[in-house]
CHARMM internal coordinates of N, CA and C (Angstrom, degrees):
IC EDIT
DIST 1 N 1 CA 1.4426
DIST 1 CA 1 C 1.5291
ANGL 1 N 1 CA 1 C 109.25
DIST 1 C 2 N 1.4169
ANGL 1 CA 1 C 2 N 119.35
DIHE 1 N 1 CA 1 C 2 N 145.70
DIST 2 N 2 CA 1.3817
ANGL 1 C 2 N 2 CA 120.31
DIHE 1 CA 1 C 2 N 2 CA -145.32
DIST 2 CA 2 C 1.5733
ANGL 2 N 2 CA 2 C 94.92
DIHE 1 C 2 N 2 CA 2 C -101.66
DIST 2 C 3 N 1.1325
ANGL 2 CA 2 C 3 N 105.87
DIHE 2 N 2 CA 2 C 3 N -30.75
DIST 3 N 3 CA 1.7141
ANGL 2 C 3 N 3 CA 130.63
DIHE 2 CA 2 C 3 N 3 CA -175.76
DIST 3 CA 3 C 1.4554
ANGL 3 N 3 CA 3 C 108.37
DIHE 2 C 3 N 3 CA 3 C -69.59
DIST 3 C 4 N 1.3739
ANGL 3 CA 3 C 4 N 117.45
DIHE 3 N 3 CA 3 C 4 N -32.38
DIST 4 N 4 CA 1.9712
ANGL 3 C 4 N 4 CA 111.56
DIHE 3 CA 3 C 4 N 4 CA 168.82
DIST 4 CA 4 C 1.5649
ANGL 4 N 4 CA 4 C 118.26
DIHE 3 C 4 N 4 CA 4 C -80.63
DIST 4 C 5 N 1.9896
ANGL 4 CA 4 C 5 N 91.73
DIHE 4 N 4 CA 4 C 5 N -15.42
DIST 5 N 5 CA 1.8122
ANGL 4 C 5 N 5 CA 92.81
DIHE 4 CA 4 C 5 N 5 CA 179.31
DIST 5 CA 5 C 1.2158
ANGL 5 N 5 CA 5 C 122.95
DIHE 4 C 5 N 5 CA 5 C -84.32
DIST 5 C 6 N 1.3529
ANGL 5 CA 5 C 6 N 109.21
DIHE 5 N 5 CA 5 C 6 N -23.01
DIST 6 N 6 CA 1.5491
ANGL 5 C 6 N 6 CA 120.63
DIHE 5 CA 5 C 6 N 6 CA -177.67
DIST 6 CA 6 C 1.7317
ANGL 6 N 6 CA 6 C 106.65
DIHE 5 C 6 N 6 CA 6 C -71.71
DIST 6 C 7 N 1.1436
ANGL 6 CA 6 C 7 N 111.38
DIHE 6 N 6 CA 6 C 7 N -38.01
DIST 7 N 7 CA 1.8491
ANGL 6 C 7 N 7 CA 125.32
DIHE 6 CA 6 C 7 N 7 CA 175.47
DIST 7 CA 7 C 1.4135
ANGL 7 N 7 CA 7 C 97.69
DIHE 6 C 7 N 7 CA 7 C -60.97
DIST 7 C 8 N 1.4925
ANGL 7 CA 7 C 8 N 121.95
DIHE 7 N 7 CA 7 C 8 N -65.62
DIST 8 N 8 CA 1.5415
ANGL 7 C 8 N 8 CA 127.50
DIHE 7 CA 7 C 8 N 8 CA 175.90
DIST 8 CA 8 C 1.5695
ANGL 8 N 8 CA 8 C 97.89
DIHE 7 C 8 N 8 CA 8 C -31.21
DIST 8 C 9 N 1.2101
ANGL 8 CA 8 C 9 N 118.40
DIHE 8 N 8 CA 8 C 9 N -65.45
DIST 9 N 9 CA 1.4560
ANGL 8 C 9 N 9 CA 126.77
DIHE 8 CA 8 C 9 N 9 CA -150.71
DIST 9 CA 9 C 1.4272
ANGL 9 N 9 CA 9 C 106.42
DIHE 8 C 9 N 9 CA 9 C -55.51
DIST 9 C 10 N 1.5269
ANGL 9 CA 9 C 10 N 99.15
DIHE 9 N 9 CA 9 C 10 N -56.21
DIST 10 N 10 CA 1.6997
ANGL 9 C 10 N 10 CA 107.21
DIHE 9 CA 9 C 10 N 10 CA -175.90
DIST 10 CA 10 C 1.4219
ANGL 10 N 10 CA 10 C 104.03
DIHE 9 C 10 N 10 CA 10 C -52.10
DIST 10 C 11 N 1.3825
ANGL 10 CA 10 C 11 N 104.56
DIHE 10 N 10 CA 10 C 11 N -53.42
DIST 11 N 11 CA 1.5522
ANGL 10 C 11 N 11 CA 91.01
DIHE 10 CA 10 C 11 N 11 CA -167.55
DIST 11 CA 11 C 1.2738
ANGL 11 N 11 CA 11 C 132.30
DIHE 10 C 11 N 11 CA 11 C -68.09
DIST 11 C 12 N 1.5372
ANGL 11 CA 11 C 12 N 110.14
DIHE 11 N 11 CA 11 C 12 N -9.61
DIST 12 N 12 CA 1.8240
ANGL 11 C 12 N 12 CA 130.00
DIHE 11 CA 11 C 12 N 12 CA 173.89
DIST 12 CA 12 C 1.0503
ANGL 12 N 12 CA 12 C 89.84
DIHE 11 C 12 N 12 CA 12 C -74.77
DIST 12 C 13 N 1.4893
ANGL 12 CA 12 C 13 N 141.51
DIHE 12 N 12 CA 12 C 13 N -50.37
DIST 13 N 13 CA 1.5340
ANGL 12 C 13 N 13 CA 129.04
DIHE 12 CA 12 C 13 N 13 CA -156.54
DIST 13 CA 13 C 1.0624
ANGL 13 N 13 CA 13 C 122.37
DIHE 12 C 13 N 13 CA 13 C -86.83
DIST 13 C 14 N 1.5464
ANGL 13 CA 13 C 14 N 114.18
DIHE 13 N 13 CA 13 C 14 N -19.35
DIST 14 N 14 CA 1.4630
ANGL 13 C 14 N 14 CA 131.97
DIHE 13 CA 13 C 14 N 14 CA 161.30
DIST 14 CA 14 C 1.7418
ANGL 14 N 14 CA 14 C 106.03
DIHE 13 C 14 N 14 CA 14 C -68.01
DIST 14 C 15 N 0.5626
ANGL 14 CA 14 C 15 N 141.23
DIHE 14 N 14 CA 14 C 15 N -50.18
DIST 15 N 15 CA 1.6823
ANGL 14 C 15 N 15 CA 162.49
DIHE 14 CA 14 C 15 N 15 CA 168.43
DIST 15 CA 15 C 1.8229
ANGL 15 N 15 CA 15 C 115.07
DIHE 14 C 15 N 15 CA 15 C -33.24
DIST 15 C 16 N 1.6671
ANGL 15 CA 15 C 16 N 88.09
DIHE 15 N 15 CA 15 C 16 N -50.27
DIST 16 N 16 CA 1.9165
ANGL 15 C 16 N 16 CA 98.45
DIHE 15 CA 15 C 16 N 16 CA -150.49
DIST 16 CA 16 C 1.6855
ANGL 16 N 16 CA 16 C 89.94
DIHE 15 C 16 N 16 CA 16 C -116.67
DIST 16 C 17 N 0.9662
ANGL 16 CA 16 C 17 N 128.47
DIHE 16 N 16 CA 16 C 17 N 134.48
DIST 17 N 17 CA 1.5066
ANGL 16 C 17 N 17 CA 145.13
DIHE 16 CA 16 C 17 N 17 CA -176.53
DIST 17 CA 17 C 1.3833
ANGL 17 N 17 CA 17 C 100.59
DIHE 16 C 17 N 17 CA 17 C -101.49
DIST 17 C 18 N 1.0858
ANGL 17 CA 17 C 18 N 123.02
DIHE 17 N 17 CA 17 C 18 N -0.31
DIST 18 N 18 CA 1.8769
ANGL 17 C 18 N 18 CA 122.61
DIHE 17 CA 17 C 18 N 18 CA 161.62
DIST 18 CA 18 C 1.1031
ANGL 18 N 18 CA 18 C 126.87
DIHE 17 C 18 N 18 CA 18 C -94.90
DIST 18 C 19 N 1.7631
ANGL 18 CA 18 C 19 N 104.72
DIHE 18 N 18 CA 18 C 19 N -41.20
DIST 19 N 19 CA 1.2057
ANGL 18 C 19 N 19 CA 116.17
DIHE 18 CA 18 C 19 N 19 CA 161.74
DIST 19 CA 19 C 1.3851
ANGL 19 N 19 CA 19 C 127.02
DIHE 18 C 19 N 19 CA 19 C -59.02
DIST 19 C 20 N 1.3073
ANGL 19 CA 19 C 20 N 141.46
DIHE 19 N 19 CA 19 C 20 N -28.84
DIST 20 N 20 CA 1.1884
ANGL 19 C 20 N 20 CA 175.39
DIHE 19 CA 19 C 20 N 20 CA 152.85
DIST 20 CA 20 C 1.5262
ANGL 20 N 20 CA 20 C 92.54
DIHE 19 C 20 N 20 CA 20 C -34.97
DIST 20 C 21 N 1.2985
ANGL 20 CA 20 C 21 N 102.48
DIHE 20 N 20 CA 20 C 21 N -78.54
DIST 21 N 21 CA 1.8387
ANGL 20 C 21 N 21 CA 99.22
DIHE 20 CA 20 C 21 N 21 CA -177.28
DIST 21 CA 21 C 1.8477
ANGL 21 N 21 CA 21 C 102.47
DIHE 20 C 21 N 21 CA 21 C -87.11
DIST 21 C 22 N 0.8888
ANGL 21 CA 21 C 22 N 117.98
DIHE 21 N 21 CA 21 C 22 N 35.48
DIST 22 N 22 CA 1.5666
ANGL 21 C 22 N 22 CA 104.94
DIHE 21 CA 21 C 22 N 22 CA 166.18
DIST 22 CA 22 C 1.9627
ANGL 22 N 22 CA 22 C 82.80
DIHE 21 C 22 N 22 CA 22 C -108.93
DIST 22 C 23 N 1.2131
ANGL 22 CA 22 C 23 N 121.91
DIHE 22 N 22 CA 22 C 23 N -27.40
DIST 23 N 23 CA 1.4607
ANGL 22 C 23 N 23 CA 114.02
DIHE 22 CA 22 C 23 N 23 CA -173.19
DIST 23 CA 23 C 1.3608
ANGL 23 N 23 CA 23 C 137.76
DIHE 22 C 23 N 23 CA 23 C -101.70
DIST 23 C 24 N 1.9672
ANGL 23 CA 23 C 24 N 93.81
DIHE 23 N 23 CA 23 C 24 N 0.37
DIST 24 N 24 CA 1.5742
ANGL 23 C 24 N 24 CA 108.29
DIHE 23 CA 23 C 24 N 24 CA -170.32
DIST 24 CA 24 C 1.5835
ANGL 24 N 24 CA 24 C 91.23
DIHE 23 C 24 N 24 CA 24 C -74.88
DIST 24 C 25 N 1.1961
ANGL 24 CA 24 C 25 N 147.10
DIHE 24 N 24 CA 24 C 25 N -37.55
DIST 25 N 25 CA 1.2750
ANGL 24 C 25 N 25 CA 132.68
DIHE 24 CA 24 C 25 N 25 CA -169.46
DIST 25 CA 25 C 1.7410
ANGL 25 N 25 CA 25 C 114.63
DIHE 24 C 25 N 25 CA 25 C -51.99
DIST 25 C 26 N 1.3166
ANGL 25 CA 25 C 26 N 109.63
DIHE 25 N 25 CA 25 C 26 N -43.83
DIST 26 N 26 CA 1.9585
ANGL 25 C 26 N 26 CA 116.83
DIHE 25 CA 25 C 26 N 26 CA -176.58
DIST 26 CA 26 C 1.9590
ANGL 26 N 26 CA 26 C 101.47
DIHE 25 C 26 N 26 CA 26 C -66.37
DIST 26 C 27 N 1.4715
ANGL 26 CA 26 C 27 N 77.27
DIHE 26 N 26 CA 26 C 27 N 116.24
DIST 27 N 27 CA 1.3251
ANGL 26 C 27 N 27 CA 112.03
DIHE 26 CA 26 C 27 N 27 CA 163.79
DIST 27 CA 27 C 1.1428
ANGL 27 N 27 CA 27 C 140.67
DIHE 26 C 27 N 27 CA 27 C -39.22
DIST 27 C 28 N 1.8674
ANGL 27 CA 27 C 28 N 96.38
DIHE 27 N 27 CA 27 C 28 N -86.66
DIST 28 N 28 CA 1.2409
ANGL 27 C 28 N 28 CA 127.82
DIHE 27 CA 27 C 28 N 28 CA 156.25
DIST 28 CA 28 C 1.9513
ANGL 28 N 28 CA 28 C 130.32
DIHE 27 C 28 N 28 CA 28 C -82.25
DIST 28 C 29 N 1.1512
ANGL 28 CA 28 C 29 N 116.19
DIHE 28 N 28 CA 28 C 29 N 167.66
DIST 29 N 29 CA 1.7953
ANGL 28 C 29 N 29 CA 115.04
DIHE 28 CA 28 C 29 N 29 CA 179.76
DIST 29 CA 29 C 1.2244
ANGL 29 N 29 CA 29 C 100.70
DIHE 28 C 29 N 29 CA 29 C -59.03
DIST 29 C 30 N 2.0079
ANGL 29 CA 29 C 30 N 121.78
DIHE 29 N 29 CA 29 C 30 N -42.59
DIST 30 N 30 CA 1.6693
ANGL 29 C 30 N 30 CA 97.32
DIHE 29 CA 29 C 30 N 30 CA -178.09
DIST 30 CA 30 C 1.1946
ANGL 30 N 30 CA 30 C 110.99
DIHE 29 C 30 N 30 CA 30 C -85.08
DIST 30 C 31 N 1.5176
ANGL 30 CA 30 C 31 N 119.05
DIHE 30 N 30 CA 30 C 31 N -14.92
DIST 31 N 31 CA 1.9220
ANGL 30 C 31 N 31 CA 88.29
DIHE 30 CA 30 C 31 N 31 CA -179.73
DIST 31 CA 31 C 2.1516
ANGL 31 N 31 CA 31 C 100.19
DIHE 30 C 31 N 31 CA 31 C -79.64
DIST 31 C 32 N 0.9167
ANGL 31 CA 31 C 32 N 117.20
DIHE 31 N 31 CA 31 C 32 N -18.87
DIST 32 N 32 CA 1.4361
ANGL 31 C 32 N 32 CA 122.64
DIHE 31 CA 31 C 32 N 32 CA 159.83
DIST 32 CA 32 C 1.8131
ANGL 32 N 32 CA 32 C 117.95
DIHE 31 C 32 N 32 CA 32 C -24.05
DIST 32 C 33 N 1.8285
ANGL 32 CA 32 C 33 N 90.86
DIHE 32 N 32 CA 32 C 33 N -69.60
DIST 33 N 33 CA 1.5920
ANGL 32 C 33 N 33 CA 119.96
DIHE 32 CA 32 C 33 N 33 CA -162.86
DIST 33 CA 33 C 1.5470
ANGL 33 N 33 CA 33 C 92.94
DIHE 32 C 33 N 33 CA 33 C -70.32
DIST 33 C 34 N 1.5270
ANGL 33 CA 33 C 34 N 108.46
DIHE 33 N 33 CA 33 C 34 N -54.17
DIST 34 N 34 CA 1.8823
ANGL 33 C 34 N 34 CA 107.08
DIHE 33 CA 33 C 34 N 34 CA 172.54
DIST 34 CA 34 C 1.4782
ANGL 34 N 34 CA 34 C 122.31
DIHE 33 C 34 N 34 CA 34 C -62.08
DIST 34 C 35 N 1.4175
ANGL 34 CA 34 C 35 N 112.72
DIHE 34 N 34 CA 34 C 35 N -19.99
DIST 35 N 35 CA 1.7241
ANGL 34 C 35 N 35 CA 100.88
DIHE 34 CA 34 C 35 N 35 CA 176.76
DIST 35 CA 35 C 1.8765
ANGL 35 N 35 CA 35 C 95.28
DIHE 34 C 35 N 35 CA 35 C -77.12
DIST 35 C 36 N 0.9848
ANGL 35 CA 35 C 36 N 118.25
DIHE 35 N 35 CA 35 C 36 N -54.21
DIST 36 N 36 CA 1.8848
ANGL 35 C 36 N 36 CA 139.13
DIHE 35 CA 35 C 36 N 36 CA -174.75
DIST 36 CA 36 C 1.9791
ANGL 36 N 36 CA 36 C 81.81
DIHE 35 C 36 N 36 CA 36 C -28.29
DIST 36 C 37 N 1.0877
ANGL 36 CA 36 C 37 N 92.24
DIHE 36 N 36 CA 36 C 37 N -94.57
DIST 37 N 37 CA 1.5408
ANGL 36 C 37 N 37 CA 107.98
DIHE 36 CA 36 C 37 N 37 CA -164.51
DIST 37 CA 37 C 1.3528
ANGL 37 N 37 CA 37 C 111.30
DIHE 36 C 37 N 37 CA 37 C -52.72
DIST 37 C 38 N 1.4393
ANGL 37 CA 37 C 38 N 128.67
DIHE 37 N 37 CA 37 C 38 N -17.22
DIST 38 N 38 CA 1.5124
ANGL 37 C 38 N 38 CA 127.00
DIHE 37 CA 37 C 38 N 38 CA 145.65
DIST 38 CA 38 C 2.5161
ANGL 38 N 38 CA 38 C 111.86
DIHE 37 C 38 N 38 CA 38 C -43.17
DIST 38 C 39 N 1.2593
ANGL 38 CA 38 C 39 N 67.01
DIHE 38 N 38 CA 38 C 39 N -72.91
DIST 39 N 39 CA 1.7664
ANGL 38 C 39 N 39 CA 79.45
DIHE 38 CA 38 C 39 N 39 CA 168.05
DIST 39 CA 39 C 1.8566
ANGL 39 N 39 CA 39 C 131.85
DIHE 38 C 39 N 39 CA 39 C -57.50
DIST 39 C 40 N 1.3121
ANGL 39 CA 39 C 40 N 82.39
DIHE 39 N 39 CA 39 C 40 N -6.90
DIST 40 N 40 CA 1.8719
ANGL 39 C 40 N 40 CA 88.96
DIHE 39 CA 39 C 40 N 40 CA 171.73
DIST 40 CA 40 C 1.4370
ANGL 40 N 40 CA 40 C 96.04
DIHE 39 C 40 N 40 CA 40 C 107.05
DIST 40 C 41 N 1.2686
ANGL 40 CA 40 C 41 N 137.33
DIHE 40 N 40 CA 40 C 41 N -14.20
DIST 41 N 41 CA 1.3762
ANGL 40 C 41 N 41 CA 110.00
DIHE 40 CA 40 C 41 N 41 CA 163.67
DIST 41 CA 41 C 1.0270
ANGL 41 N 41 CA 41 C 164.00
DIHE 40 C 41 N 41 CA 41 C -87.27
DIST 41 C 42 N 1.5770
ANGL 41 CA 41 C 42 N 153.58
DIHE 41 N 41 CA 41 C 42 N 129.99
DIST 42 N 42 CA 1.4955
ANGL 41 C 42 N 42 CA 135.85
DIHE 41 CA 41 C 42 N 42 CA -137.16
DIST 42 CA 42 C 1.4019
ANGL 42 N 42 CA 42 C 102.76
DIHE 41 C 42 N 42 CA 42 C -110.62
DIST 42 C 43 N 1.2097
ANGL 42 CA 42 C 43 N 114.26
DIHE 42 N 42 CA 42 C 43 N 76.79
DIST 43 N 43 CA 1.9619
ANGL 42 C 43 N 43 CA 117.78
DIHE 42 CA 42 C 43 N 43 CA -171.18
DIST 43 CA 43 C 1.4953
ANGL 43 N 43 CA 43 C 78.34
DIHE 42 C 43 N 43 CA 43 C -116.47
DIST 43 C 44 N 1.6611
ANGL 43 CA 43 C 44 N 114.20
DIHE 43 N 43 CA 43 C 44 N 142.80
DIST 44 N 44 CA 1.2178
ANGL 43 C 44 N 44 CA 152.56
DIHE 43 CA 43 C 44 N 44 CA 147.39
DIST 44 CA 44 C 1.4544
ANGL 44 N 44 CA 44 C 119.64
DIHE 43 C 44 N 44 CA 44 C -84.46
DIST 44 C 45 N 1.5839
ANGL 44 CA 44 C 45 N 110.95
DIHE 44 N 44 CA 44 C 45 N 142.24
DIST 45 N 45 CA 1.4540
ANGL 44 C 45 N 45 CA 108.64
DIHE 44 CA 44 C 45 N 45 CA 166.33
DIST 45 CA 45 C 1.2398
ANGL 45 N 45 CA 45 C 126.61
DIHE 44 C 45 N 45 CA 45 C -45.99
DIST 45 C 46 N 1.1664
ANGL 45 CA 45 C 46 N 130.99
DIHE 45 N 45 CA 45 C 46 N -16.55
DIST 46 N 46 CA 1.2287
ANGL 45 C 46 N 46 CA 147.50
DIHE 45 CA 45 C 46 N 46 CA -156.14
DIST 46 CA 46 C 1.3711
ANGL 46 N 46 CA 46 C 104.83
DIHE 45 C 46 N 46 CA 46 C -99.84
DIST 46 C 47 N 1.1397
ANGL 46 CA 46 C 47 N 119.39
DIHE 46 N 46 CA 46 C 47 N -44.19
DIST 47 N 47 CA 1.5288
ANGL 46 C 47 N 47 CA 140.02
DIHE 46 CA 46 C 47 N 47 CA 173.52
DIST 47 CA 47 C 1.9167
ANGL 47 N 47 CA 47 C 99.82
DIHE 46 C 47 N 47 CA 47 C -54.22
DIST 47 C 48 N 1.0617
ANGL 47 CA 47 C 48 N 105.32
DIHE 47 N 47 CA 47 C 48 N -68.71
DIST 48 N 48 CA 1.6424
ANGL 47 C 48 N 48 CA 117.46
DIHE 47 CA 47 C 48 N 48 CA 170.87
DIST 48 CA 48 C 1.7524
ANGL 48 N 48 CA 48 C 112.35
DIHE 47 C 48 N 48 CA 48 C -32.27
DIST 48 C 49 N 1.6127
ANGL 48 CA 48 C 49 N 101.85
DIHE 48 N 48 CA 48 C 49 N -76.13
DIST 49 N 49 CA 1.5543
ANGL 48 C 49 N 49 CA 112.67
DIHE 48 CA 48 C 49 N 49 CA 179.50
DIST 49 CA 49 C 1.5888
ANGL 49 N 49 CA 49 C 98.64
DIHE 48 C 49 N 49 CA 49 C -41.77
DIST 49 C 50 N 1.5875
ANGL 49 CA 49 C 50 N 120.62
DIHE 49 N 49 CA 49 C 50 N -59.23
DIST 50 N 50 CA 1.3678
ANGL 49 C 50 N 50 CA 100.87
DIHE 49 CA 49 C 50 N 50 CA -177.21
DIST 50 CA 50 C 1.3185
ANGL 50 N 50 CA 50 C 168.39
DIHE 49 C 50 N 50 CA 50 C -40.44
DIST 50 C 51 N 1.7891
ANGL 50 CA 50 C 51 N 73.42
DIHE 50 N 50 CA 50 C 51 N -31.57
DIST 51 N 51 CA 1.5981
ANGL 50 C 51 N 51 CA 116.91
DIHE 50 CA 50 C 51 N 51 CA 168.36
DIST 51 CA 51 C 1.4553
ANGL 51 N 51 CA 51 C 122.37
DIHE 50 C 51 N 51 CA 51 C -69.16
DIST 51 C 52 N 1.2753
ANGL 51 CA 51 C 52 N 117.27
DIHE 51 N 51 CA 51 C 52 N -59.14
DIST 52 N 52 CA 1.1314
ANGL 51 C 52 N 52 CA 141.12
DIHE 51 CA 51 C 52 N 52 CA 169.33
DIST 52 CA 52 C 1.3296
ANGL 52 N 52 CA 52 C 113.40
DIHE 51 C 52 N 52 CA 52 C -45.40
DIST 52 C 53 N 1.7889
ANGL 52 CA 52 C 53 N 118.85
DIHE 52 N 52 CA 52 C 53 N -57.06
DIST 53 N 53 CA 1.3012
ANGL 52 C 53 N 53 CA 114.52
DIHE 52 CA 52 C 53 N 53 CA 159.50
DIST 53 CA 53 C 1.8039
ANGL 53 N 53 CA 53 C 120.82
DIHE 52 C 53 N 53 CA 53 C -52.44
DIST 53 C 54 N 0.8699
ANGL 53 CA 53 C 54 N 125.47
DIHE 53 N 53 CA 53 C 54 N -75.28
DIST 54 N 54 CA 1.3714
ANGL 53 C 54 N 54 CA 110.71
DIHE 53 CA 53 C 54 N 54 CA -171.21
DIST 54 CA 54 C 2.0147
ANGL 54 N 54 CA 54 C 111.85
DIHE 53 C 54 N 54 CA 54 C -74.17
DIST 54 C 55 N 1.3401
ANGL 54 CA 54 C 55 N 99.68
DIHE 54 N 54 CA 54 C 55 N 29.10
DIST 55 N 55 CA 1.4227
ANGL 54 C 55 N 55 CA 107.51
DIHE 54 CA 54 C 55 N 55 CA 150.10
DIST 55 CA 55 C 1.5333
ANGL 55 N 55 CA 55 C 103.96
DIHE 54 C 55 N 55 CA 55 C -105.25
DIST 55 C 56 N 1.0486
ANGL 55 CA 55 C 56 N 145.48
DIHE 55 N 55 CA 55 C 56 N -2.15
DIST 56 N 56 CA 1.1933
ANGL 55 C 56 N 56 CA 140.49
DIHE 55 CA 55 C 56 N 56 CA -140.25
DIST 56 CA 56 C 1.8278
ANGL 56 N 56 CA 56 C 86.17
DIHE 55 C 56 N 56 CA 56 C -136.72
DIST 56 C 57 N 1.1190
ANGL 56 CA 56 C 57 N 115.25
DIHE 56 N 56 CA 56 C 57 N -40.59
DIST 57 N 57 CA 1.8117
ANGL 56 C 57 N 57 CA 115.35
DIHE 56 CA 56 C 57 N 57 CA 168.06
DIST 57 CA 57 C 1.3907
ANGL 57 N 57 CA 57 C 88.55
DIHE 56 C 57 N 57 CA 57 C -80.86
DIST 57 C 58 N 1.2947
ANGL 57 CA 57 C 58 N 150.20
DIHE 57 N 57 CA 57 C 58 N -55.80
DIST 58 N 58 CA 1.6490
ANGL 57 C 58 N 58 CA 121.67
DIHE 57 CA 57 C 58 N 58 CA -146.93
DIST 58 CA 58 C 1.7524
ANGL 58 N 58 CA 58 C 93.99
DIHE 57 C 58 N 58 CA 58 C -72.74
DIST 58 C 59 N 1.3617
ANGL 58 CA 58 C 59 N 132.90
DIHE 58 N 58 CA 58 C 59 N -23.38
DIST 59 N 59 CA 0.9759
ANGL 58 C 59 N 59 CA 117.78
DIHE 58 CA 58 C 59 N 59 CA 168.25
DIST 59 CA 59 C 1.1919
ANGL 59 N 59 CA 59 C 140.67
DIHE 58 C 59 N 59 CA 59 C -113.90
DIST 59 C 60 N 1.6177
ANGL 59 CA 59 C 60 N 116.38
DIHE 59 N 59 CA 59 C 60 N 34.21
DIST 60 N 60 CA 1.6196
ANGL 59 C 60 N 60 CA 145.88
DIHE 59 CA 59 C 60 N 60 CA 134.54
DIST 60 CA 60 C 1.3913
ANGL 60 N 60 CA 60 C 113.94
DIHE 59 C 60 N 60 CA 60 C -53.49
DIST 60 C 61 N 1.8021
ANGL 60 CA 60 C 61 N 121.71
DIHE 60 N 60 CA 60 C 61 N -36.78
DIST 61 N 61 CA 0.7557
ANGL 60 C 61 N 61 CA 145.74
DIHE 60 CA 60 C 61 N 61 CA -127.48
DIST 61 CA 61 C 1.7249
ANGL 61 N 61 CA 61 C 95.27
DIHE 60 C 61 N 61 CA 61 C -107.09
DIST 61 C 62 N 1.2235
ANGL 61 CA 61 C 62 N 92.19
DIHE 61 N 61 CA 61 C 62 N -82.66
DIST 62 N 62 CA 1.8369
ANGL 61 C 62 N 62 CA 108.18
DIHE 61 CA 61 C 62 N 62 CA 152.98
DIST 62 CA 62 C 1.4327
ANGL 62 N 62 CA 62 C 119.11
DIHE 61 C 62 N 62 CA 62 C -38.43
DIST 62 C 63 N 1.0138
ANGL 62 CA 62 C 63 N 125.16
DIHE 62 N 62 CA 62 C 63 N -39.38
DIST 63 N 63 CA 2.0024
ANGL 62 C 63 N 63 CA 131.08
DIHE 62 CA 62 C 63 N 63 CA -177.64
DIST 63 CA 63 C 1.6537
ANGL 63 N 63 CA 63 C 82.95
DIHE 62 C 63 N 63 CA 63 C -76.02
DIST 63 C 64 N 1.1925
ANGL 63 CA 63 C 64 N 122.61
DIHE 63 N 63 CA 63 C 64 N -23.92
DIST 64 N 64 CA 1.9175
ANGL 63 C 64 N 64 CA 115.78
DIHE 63 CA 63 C 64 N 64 CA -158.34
DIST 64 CA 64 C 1.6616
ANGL 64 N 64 CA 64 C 91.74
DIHE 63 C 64 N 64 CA 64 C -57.28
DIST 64 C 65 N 1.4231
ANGL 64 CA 64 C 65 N 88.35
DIHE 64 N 64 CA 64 C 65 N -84.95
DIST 65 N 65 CA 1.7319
ANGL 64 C 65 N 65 CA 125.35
DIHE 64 CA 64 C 65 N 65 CA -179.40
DIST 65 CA 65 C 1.6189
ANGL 65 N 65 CA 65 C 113.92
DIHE 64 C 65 N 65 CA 65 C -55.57
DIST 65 C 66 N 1.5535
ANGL 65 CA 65 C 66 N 123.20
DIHE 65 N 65 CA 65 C 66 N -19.61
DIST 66 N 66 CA 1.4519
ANGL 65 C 66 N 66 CA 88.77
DIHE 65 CA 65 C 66 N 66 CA 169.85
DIST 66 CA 66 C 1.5360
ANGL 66 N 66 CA 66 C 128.80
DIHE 65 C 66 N 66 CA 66 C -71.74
DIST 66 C 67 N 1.4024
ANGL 66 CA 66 C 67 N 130.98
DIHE 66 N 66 CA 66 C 67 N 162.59
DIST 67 N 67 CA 1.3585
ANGL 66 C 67 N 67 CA 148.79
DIHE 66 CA 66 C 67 N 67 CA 146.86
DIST 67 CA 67 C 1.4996
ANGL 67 N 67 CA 67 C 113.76
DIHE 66 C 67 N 67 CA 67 C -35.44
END
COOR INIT
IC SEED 1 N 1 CA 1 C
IC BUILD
């Protein structure tokens, strides 16, 4: 499942300060998805858009309720 690798991923890259700069160079989501799956991970574009979307509601959500 492509959706537990992308969580894996974040949280390795959040984690590893190499990984971090093995990925600050990608630009775009596919050179992103192609550095990922260079490194062993199986994240889809789709996986990305998903993310992004319900980052984009948790903070509709947050703009609701702040002061």
């Amino acid at each position: 499942m492509s959706w537990s690798e992308l969580e894996r991923f974040v949280s390795e890259v959040e984690a590893d300060a190499a990984l971090q700069r093995a990925l600050r160079h990608c630009r775009s989501r596919k050179e992103l998805i192609l550095a990922a799956r260079r490194l062993g991970y199986r994240i889809t574009r789709i996986d990305l858009q998903r993310a992004w979307q319900e980052d984009q509601l948790e903070q509709a959500q947050r703009d609701q309720f702040a002061p």
